[in-house]
N, C-alpha and C positions, 0 to 999 in steps of 0.2 A: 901498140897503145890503143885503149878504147877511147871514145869522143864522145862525152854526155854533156847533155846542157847545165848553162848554169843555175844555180837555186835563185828562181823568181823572186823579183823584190819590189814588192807595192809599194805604190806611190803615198805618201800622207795625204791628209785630205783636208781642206781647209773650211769644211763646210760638215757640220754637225749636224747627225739626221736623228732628228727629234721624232721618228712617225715609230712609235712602240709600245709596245703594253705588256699586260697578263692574262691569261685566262686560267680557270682554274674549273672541277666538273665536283658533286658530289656522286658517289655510286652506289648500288648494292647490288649483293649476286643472285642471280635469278635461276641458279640452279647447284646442286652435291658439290658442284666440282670446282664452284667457285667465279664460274664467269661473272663477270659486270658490269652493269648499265648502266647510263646516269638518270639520274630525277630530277637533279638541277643542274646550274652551273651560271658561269658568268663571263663579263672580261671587263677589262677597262685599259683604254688606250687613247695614246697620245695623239691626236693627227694634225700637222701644223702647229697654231697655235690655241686649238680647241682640245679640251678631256672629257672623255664621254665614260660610262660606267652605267652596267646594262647588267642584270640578274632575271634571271627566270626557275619557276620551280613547277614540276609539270605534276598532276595529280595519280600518275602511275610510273611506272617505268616502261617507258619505250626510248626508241630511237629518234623519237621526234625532237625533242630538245637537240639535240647536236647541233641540227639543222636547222632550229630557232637561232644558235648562239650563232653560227656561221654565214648565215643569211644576214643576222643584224647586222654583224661587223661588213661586211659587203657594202648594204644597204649605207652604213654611215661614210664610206670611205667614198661613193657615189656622190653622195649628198656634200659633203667636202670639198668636192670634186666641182662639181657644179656653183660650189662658194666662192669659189679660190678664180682669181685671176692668170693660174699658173698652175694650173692643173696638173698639168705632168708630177708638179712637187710631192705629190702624193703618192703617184706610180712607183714609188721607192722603196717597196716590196715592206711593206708593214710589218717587224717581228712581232709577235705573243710569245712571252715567256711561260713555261706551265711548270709546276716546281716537281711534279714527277710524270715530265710527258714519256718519257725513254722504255720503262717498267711500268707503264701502268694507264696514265691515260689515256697515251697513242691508241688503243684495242679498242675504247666507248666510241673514236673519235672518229677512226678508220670503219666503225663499222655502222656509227649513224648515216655516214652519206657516200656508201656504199648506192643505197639505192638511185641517189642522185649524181651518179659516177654512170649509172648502167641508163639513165634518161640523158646523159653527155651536160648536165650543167656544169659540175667541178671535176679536175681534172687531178687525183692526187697526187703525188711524187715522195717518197717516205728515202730520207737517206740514214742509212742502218749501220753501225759498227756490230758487225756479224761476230767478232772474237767476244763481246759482252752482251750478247744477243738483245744489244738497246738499240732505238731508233732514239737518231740524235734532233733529226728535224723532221716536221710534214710542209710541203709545200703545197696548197691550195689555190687551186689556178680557175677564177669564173671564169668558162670558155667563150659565153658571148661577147664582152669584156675585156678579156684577157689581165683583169686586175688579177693580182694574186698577194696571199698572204704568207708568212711564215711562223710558224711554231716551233719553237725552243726547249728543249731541255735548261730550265734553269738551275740542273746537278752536275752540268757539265761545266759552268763555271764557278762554283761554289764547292769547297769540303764542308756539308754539310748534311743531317738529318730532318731535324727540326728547325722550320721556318721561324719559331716563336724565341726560339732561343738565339737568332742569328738578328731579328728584329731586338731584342733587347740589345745584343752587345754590341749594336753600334748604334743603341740610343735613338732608334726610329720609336717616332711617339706614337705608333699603330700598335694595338695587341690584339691579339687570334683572339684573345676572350673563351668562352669554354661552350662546347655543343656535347651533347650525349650523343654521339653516333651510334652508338649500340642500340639507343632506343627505337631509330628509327626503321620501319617493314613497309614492306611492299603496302599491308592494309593498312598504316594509320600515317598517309603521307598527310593527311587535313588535320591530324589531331588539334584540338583546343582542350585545354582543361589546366587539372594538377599537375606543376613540376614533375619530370619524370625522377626518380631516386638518386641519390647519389652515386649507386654503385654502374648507374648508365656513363658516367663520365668519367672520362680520365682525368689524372694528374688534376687533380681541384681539391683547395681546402675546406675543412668544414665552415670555415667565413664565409669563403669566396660562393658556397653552395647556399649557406646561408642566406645572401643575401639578394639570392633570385626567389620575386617573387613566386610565393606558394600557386594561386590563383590564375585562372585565365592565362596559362603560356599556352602560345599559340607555334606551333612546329614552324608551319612557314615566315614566320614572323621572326622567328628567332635562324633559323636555319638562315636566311637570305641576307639578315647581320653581319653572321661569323662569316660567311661568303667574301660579303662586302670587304670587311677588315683582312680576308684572307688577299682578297685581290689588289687592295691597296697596300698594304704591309709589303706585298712581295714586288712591286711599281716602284714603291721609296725603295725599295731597296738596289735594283737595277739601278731605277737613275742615278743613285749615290755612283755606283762602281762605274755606268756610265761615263759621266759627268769627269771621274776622275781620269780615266782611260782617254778622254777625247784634250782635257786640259794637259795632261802630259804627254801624251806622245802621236798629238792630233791624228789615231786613228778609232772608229766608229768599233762599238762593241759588237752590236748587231750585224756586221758583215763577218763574224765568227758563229759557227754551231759549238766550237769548244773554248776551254781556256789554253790548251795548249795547242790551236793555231794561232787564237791570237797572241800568244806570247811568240810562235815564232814570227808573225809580223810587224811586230815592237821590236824583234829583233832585225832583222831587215830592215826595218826605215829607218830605227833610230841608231844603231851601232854598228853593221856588218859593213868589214870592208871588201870590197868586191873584187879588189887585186886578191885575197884570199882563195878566190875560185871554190868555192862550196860547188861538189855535181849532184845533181840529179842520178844516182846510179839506177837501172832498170831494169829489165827482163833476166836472161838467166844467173848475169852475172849480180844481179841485186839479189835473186833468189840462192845464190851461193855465200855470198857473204852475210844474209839474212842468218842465216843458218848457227854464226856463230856467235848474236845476239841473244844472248839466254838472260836479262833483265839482273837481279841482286843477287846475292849470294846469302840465304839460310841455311844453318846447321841446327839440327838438336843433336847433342853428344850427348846428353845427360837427361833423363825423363824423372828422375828422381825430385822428391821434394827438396827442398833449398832451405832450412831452417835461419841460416844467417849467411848475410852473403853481400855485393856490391851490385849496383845498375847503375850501367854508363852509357848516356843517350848521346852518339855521334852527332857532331851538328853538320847540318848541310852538306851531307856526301857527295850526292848528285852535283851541286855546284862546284862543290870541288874537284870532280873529276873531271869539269868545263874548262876549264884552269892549266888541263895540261896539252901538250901539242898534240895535234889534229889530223887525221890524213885529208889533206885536199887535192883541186887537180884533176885530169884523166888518170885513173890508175891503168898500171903497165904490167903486162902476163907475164912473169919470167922463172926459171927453172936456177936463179941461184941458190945455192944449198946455204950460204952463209949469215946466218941469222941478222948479225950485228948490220948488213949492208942492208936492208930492209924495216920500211917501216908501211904496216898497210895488214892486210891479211893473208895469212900460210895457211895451207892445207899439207899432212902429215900425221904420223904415228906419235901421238902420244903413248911414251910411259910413263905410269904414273910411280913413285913410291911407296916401296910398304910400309905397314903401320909403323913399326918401329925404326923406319929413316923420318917418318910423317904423322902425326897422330891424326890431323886435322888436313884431309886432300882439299885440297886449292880448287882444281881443273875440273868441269864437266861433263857428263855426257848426254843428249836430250836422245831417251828412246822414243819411241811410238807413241805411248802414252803417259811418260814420266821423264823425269829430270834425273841424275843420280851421279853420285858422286864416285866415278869408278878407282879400282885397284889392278886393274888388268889392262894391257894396251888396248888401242881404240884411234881410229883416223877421224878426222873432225877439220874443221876449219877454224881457226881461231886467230885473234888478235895478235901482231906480234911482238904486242910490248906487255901481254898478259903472260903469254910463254916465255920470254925471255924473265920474269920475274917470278915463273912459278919454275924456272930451271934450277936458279937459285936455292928453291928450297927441295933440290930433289929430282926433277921431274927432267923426263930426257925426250929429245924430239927429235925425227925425221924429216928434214922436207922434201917436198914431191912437186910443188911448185906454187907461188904465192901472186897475189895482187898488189905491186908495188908503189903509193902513195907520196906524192908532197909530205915533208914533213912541216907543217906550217905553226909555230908559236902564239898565243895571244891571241884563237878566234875568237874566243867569247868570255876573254879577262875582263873588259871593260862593261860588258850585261852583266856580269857576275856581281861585280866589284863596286858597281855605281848600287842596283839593287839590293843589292846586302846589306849596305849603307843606310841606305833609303828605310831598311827594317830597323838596322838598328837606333835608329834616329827616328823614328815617327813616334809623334804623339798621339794620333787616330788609330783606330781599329781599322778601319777601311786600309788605310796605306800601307798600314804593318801587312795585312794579311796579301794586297795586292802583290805588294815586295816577295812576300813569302811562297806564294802562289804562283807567279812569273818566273820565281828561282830554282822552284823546283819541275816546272811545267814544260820548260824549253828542250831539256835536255832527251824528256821521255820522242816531245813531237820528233824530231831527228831519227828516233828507230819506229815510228809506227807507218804501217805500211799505207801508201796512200790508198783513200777509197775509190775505185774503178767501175762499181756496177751502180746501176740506177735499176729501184724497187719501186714501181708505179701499181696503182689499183685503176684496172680498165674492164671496158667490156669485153667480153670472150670472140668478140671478132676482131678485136684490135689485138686481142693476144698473139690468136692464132699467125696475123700478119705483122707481129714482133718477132717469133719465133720463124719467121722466113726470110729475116733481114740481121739479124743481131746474132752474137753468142747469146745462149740463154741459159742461165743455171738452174732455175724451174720456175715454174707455174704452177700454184695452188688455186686451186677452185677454190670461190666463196661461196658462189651459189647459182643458182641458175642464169645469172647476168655477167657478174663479174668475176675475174681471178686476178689475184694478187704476181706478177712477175718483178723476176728478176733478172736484171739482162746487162749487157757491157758489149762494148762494142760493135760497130757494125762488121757483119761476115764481106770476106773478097767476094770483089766482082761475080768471079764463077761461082761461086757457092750461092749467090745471090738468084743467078741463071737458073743455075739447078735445080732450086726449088721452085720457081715460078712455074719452070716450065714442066706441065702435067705430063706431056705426052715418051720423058721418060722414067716415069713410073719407078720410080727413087724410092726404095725398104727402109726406110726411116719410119721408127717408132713417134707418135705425135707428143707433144710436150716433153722434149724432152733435149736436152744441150748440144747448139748444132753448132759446137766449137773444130770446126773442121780441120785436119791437117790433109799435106798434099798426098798422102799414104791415100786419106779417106774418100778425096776428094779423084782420085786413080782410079778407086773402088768405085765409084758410083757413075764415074763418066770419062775413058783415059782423054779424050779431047782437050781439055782443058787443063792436060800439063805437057 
């Protein structure tokens, strides 16, 4: 039997942290290839029981604005600071929401204070979901100080595109209003004069275009508006979802970078029974039963047009599948062959059936660079209440030896079954979608892998002395000061030795992953096994 811990359960909180906001950047690219810099930008944030709301628009494009927006917010939470009889209160790590920091903004933001990373004022920290090569948060740490800020992805808790259309349907009285961004170039960040055309703007009526005046529009004037309404529009709308998050399941939004941790913290405080024993599974044997998590099942069998036909939209699969029993427990190694006395994960030969016992294969196979749906045997690790129901229609198994599981009833009937509810009985848009959002969120957190590395922007001598103490999976040069690392773990003791000590002259390639095994660590010095 293995021994893994059990799945952490935060405490609720009875105490509502008000200290958050927005920021948002406008950009253009400054070169073929598309890069982007900003020329304005803004934020507006809560601190205590003060709201502050700060715009600036620079007359070129440089890096300097970043470091206007990040200096201000600093400078305000200082001043706060100094207000407050309780100063600490604000040390509560500040979030900024940014409606597309992940894909897009992260890059202006990382790279305005780059320079003030390599002079030691901020100290960055960017944590990165590398499977959708998005960066979920930045953490911004004044070093003299030690205040620091956070930055949000606000796509990570929302299904959505447009801001303007998620402000209307829950009836916040803010609207984006309309900017030409096309109009705007590097040379005519001062314009004053004639409305630019209509065909500079999107999605605008001929009214709505109408009825900007012809005369004296002034770019900054107008650009620093839409900012405005962009930065408050996207404020109401957080504290709406906020507000709701803290009144039912008193815990803080902002101690989440996603929506599916915070749903699985809602599930923890408010529902999991902890006689269930939910484990932590980990190293190899997480990476073996990883393996047999392959997400939904798509078929095209037919590429052909469909001139009349039916469409049937399943409801709430995912929840459904929550519904039914669980493995929990230490699971246990064992080599019985008998399908029925097992419930957990088998590893075995699959056969699949041919077309004509099956028209439509059931069962999996993930190769190297693709998923597919095989006809020929194939060894795999799989579920063993999936195999035993893809037996049924065909499909024949070996086993060779499986991960034997609790079979426990009922984990997550009561999340399911309350929040379902909850959708289908809301009168708001917020609760419906929350309901909806929670129910399908929870199920994904459970198979994603937790994140292990920390991706910081230092100077090239702190690198150097990262990569002598830590695994390192690389280091990108930014530029002559700073490089971008990515690193996990600290390295053993001896490996630690090893590299300090010069004098034995260790053939290690520089910047590059000193994830050592005791094979490596043989090889470089046998002493130290």
């Amino acid at each position: 039997m293995f021994n893994f811990p059990n799945l952490f359960v935060k405490s609720r909180t009875l105490i509502q942290n008000t200290n958050f906001g927005t920021i948002d950047l406008e950009t253009l690219s400054i070169n073929e290839s598309g890069d982007q810099r900003a020329y304005a930008g803004g934020y507006c944030i809560k601190l205590g029981d003060g709201f502050i709301i700060n715009k600036f628009m620079s007359n070129d494009i440089n890096d300097s604005i970043i470091l206007t927006i990040i200096d201000s917010i600093f400078d305000n939470i200082r001043k706060k600071d100094n207000e407050s009889l309780n100063a600490q209160k604000l040390r509560n790590r500040p979030t900024l929401y940014a409606h597309n920091l992940g894909k897009f903004d992260a890059i202006p933001i990382i790279h305005g204070l780059i320079e003030k990373v390599a002079t030691e004022k901020y100290e960055i920290k960017v944590t990165w979901k590398s499977e959708e090569n998005k960066v979920l948060a930045i953490r911004i740490t004044e070093k003299q100080t030690k205040l620091n800020i956070k930055l949000v992805d606000s796509s990570s808790f929302f299904n959505f595109n447009s801001l303007e259309n998620l402000l209307k349907t829950h009836n916040l009285d803010v609207l984006k209003g309309n900017f030409p961004h096309s109009f705007i170039k590097s040379h005519n960040l001062n314009y004053v004069g004639n409305k630019p055309s209509i065909e500079f703007y999107k999605n605008i009526t001929k009214e709505e275009y109408d009825n900007i005046p012809l005369e004296n529009w002034n770019i900054r004037t107008e650009l620093l508006k839409y900012l405005e309404n962009d930065l408050i529009g996207l404020f109401k709308l957080i504290e709406l979802y906020h507000n709701k998050y803290f009144e039912r399941y008193n815990l803080n939004m902002m101690d989440n970078l996603t929506l599916p941790s915070l749903a699985k913290d809602i599930f923890t405080t408010n529902y999991y029974d902890q006689n269930d024993q939910i484990k932590v599974i980990k190293g190899k044997l997480e990476d073996q039963i990883r393996t047999s998590y392959l997400g939904g099942m798509i078929h095209v069998l037919n590429s052909k047009e469909i001139n009349q036909g039916y469409h049937y939209d399943m409801n709430s699969q995912y929840p459904n599948a929550m519904l039914k029993d669980m493995p929990t427990g230490n699971p246990v190694l064992t080599s019985e062959k008998d399908l029925n006395k097992l419930f957990g994960f088998t590893y075995g030969t699959i056969y699949p059936p041919s077309e004509e016992q099956l028209r439509v294969p059931l069962i999996r196979q993930r190769l190297e660079d693709e998923v597919i749906y095989p006809r020929k045997p194939f060894k795999a690790m799989i579920f063993t209440e999936l195999i035993k129901e893809a037996i049924k229609y065909g499909y024949k198994f070996d086993v060779e030896f499986s991960y034997n599981f609790d079979r426990t009833p009922d984990v997550f009937k009561k999340y399911v079954l309350e929040l379902y509810q909850d959708k289908q009985n809301a009168t708001d848009v917020a609760t419906r979608n929350i309901s909806k959002l929670l129910l399908n969120s929870l199920y994904g957190k459970f198979g994603m892998k937790e994140i292990d590395s920390v991706i910081k922007i230092m100077p090239n001598y702190e690198a150097a002395q990262i990569s002598n103490s830590y695994h390192v999976d690389y280091i990108h040069l930014l530029n002559s000061d700073c490089s971008l690392v990515k690193y996990r773990g600290r390295l053993p003791k001896e490996a630690r030795e090893l590299f300090a000590n010069p004098e034995l002259n260790i053939n290690v390639p520089e910047w590059t992953a000193k994830s050592l095994s005791k094979e490596m660590l043989k090889e470089y010095n046998p002493q130290y096994l």
